[in-house]
C-alpha positions as CSV (number, residue, x, y, z in Angstrom):
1,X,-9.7,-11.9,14.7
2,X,-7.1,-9.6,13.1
3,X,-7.6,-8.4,9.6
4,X,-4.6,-10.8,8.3
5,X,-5.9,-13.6,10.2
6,X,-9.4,-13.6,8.6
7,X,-8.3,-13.3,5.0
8,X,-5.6,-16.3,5.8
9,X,-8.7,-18.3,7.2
10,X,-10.7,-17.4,4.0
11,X,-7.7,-18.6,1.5
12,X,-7.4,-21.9,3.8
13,X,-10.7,-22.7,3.1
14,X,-11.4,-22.0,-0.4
15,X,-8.9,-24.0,-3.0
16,X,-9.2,-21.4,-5.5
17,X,-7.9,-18.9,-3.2
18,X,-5.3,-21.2,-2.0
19,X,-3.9,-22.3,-5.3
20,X,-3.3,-18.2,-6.0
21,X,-1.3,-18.2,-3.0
22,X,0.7,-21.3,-4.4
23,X,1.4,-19.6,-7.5
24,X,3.0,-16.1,-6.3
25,X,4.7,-17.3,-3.4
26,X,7.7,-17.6,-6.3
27,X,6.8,-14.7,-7.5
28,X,6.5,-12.0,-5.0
29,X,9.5,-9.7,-4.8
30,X,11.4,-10.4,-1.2
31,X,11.2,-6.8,-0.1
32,X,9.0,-7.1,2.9
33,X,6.9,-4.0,2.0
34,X,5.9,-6.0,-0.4
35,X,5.8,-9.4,0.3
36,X,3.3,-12.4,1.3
37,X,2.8,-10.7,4.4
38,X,2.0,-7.3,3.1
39,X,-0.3,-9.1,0.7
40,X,-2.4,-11.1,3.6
41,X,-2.9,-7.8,5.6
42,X,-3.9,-6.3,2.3
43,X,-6.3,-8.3,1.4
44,X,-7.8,-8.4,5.4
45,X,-7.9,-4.7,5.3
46,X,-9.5,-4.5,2.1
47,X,-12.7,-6.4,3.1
48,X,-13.1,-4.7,5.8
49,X,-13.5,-1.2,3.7
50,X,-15.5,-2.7,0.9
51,X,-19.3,-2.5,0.7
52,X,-21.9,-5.0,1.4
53,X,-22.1,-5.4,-2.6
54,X,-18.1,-6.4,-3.0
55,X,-17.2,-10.3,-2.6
56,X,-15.1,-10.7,0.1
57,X,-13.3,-13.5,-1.9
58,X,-12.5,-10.7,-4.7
59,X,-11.0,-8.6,-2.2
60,X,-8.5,-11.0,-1.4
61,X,-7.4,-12.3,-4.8
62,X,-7.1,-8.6,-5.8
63,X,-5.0,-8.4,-2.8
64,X,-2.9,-11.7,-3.6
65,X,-1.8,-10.2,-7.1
66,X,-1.6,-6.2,-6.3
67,X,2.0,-6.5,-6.1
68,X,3.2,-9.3,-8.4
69,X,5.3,-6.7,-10.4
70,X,7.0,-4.4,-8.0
71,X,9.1,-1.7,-9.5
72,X,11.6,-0.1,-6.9
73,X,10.4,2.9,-5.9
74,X,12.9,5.2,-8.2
75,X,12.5,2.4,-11.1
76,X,11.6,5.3,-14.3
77,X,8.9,2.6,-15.1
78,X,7.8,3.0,-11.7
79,X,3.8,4.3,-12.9
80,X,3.3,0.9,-14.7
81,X,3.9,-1.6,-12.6
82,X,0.0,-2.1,-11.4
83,X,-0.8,-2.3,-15.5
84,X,1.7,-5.2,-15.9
85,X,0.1,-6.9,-12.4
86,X,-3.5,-6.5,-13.7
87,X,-2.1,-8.4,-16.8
88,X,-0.5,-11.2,-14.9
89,X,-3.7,-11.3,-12.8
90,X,-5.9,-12.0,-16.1
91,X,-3.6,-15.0,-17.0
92,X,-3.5,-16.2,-13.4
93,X,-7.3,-16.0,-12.4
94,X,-8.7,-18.0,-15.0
95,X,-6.9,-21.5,-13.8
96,X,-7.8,-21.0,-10.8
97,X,-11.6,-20.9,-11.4
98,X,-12.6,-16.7,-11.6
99,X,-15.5,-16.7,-14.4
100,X,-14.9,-13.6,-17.4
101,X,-16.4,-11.0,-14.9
102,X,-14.7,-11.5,-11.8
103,X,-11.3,-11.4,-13.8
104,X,-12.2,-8.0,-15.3
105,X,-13.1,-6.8,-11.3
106,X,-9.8,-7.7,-10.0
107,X,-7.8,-6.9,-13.0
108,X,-9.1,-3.6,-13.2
109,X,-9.0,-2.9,-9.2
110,X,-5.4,-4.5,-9.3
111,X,-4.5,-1.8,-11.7
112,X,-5.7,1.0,-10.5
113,X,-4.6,0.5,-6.7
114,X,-1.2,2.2,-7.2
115,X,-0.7,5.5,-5.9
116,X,2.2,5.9,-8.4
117,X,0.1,5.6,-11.3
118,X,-2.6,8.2,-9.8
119,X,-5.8,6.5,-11.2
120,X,-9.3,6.8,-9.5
121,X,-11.4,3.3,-8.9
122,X,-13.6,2.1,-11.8
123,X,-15.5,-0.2,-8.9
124,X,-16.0,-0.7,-5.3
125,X,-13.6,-3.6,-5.5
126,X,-11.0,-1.0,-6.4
127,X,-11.7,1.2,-3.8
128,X,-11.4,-1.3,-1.2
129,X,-8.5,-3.0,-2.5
130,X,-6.5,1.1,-2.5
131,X,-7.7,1.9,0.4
132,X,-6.1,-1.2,1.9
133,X,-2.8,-0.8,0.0
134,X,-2.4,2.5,1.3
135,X,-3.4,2.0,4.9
136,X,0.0,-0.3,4.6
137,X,1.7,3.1,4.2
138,X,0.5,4.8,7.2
139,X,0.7,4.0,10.7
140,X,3.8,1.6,12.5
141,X,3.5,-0.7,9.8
142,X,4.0,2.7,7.4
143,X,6.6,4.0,9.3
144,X,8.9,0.4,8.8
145,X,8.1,0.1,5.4
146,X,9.1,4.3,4.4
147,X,12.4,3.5,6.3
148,X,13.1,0.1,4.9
149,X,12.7,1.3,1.4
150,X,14.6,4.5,1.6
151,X,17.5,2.2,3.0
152,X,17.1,0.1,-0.5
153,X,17.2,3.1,-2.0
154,X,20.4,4.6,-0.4
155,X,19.0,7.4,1.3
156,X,19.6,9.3,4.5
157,X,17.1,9.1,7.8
158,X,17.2,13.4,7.0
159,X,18.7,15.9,6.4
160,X,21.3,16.6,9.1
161,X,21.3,20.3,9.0
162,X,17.4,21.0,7.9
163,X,15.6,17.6,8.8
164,X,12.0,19.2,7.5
165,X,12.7,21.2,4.9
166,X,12.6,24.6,5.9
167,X,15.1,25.9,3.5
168,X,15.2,23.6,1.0
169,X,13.3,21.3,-1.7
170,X,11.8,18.1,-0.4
171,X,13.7,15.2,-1.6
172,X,12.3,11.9,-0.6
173,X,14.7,9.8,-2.5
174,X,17.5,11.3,-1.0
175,X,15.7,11.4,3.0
176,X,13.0,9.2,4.0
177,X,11.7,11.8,6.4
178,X,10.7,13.9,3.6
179,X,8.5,11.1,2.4
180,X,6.4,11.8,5.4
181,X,5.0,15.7,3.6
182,X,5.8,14.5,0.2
183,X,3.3,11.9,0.3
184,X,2.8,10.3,3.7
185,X,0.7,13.1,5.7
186,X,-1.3,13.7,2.5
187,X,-3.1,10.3,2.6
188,X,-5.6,9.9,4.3
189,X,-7.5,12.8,2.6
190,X,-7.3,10.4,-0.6
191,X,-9.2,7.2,1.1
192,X,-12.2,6.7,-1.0
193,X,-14.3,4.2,1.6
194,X,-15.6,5.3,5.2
195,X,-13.5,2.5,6.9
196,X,-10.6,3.4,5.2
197,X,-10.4,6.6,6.1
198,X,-11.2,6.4,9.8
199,X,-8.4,3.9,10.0
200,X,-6.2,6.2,8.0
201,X,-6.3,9.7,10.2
202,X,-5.6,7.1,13.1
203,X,-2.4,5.8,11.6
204,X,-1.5,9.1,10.5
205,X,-1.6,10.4,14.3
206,X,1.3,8.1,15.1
207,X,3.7,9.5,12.1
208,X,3.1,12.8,13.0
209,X,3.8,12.1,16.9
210,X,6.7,9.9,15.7
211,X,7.9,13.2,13.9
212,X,7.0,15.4,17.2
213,X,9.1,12.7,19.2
214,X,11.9,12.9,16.5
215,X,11.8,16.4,16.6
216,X,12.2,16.7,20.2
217,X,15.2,14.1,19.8
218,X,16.9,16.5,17.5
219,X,16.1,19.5,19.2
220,X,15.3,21.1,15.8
221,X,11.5,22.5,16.1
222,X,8.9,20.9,13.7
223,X,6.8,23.3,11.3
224,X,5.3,21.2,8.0
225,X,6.9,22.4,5.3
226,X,3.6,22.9,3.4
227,X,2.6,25.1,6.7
228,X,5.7,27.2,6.6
């Protein structure tokens, strides 16, 4: 059973879980880096990184409402948008039958999960739940979402004439390949459970050979800009 597959199976079978599902299927923005989909691996992912002391349900209600205000990625606001989640979450939870404490657990991990708003885990719920978020950044799955979003954003594959920044400042809002050193390659260093980061140096294997492949494609040789 797949990580998505087993948190699906656990919302199925648990009418609390279920009705959260109900409620931000409306909600959820239609980008698919962020969608249902994203949510339901999410929330997979992040029960397999928590500890023996984390409920597995908590895991995936954090995941359910991580993304219920999603700021574009060059939105100025950009930073708050996990503070204005974890306050949706604490209306939501409570109708669908999370007691005082529980709320505070997932509120708190649902607002500290953003890498945007650079804030370290309170709780082992939070650490699971950001690990999982940012394991959605790395790998094939990270490599779709990096290009999907730069194309909402209007920018360019690379730069044509210096496609890893040799010579100039990284831009990732203007080249999604940038996005790879700006943030990207830097990741995995930053997963806070065992799982997480095991899974993480995995998925970042495949960007870099995807950049070694793209390199060769180009015929412009590869040096990591924070190497050169």
């Amino acid at each position: 059973m797949n990580a998505r597959q087993r948190a699906l199976e656990m919302i199925e079978s648990d009418a609390s879980l279920s009705g959260l599902r109900a409620a931000i299927v409306g909600v959820l923005d239609d980008d698919p880096g962020h969608d249902l989909e994203h949510c339901l691996r999410v929330a997979g992912w992040a029960i397999q990184c928590a500890d023996e002391d984390v409920d597995p349900r908590e895991c995936v209600a954090a995941a359910l409402l991580h993304d219920l205000v999603n700021l574009p990625k060059d939105h100025p606001e950009r930073a708050s948008a996990s503070a204005r989640s974890a306050s949706e979450a604490r209306s939501i939870l409570p109708r669908h039958g999370f007691d005082p404490a529980a709320v505070e657990r997932i509120a708190r991990a649902v607002e500290d999960h953003s890498f945007s708003r650079g804030a370290i885990p309170r709780d082992p719920l939070g650490d699971a739940l950001q690990d999982a978020d940012r394991l959605e950044a790395l790998g094939a799955l990270g490599l779709l979402r990096t290009i999907s979003t730069g194309t909402r954003m209007g920018a360019r594959y690379f730069h044509a004439a210096d496609p890893w920044g040799h010579d100039r400042p990284l831009d990732d809002r203007r080249f999604s390949v940038d996005h790879f050193f700006t943030k990207l390659l830097t990741l995995p260093e930053t997963l806070r459970t065992p799982v997480g980061r095991a899974e993480a140096r995995v998925r970042a294997s495949f960007l870099a050979a995807f950049l070694d492949q793209l390199s060769a494609e180009l015929g412009q040789s590869r040096v990591d800009p924070q190497e050169s």
